[in-house]
C-alpha positions as CSV (number, residue, x, y, z in Angstrom):
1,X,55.3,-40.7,13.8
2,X,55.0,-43.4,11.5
3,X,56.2,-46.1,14.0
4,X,53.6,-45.3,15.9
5,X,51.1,-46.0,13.7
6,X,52.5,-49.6,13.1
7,X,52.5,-50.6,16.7
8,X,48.9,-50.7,16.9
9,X,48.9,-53.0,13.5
10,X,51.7,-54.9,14.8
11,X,50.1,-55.6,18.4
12,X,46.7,-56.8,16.7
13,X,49.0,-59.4,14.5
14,X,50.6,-60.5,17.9
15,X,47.3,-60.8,19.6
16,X,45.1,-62.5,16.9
17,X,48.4,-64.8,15.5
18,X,48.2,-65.9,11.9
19,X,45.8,-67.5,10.3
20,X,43.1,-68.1,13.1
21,X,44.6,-71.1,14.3
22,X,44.7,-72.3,18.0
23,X,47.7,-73.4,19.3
24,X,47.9,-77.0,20.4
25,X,46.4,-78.2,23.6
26,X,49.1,-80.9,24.9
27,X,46.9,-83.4,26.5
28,X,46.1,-86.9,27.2
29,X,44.1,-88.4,25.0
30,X,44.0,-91.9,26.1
31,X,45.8,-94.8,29.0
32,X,46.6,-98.1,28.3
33,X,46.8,-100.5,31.5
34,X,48.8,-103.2,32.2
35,X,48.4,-106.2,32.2
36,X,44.9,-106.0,30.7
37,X,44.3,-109.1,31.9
38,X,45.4,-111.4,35.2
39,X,44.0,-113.9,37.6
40,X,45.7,-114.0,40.9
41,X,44.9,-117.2,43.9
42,X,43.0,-114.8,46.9
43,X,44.6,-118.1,49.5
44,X,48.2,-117.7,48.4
45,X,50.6,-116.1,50.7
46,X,51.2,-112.4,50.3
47,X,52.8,-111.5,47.6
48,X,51.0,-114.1,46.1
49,X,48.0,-112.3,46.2
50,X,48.7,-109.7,44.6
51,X,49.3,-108.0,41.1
52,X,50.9,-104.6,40.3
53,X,49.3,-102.9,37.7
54,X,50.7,-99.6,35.6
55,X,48.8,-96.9,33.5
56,X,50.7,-95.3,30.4
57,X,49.8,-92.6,27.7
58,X,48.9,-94.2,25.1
59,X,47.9,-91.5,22.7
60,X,48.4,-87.2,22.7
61,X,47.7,-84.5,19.8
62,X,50.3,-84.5,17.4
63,X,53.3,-82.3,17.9
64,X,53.0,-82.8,22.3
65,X,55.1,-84.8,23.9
66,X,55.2,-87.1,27.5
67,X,57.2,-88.9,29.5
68,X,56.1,-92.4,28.9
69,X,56.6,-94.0,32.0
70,X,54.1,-95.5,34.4
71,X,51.9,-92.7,35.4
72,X,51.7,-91.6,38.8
73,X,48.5,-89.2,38.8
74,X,46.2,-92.3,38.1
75,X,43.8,-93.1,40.8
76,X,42.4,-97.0,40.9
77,X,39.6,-98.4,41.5
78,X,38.0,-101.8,41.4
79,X,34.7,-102.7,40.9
80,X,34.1,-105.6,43.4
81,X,35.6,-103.8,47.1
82,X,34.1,-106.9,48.7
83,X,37.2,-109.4,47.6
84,X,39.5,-107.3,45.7
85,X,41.2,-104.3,47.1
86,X,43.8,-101.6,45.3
87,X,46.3,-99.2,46.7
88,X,46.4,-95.5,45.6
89,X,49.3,-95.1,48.3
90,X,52.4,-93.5,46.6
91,X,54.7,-96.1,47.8
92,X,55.5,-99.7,46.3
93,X,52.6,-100.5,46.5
94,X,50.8,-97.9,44.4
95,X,48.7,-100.1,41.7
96,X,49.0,-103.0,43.7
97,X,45.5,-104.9,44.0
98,X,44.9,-107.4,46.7
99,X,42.6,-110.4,46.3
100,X,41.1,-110.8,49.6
101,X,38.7,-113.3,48.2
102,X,37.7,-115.0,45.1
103,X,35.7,-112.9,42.2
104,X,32.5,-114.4,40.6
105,X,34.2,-114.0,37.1
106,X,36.8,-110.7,36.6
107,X,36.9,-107.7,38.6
108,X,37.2,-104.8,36.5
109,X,40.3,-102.7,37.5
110,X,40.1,-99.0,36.9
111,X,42.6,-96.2,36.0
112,X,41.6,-92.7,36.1
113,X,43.8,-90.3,34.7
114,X,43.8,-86.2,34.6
115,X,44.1,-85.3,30.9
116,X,45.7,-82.1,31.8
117,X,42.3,-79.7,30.2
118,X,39.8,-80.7,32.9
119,X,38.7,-83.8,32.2
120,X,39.7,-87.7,32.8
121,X,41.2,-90.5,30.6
122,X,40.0,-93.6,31.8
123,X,40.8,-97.3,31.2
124,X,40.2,-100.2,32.7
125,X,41.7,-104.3,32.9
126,X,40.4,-107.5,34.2
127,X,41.6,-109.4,37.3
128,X,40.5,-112.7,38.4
129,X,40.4,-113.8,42.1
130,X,40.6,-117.6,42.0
């Protein structure tokens, strides 16, 4: 009879934890992209045209953990479509932007990222279509 009345006690320690805290939430807190900067000659010959970029953690609550390699969930963007193009293709040439013209100063180069709660990381670099 007396275990009984300690499973209840012992289920509401389970349930509540110790202390009040909140376990963790492993997510991304914020991307680095690389290079941050480049300029690239829109007449050259393909691949000449062209410059990869990558997206890496570069921060997450302490006590998580990632693989830090380049991340393949990012989705790019560029802010000038008109000369400057950017494969979200999972192939080789994923992160690849194209200059298809030249830029009127840097096109901004975007990364967006799933933070794994619901919301995006974002980051961005600077490319140059000479």
């Amino acid at each position: 009879m007396r275990l009984l009345r300690l499973v209840p006690c012992f289920l509401f320690v389970v349930l509540l934890g110790c202390g009040g805290k909140s376990a963790t939430v492993c997510k991304i807190n914020s991307i680095n992209v690389s290079p941050a900067t480049a300029t690239v000659n829109h007449a050259a010959a393909p691949p000449g045209n062209t410059q990869h970029f990558d997206a890496f953690i570069a921060s997450e609550p302490s006590g998580c953990s990632f693989i830090l390699s380049n991340l393949t969930t990012a989705t790019w963007s560029v802010s000038d479509t008109t000369n400057v193009s950017i494969s979200n293709v999972h192939d080789a040439t994923y992160g690849t932007a194209t200059c298809k013209g030249a830029t009127s100063g840097a096109a901004t180069v975007t990364a967006t990222v799933p933070a794994g709660d619901g919301t995006n990381v974002v980051n961005t670099a600077a490319l140059t279509c000479n």
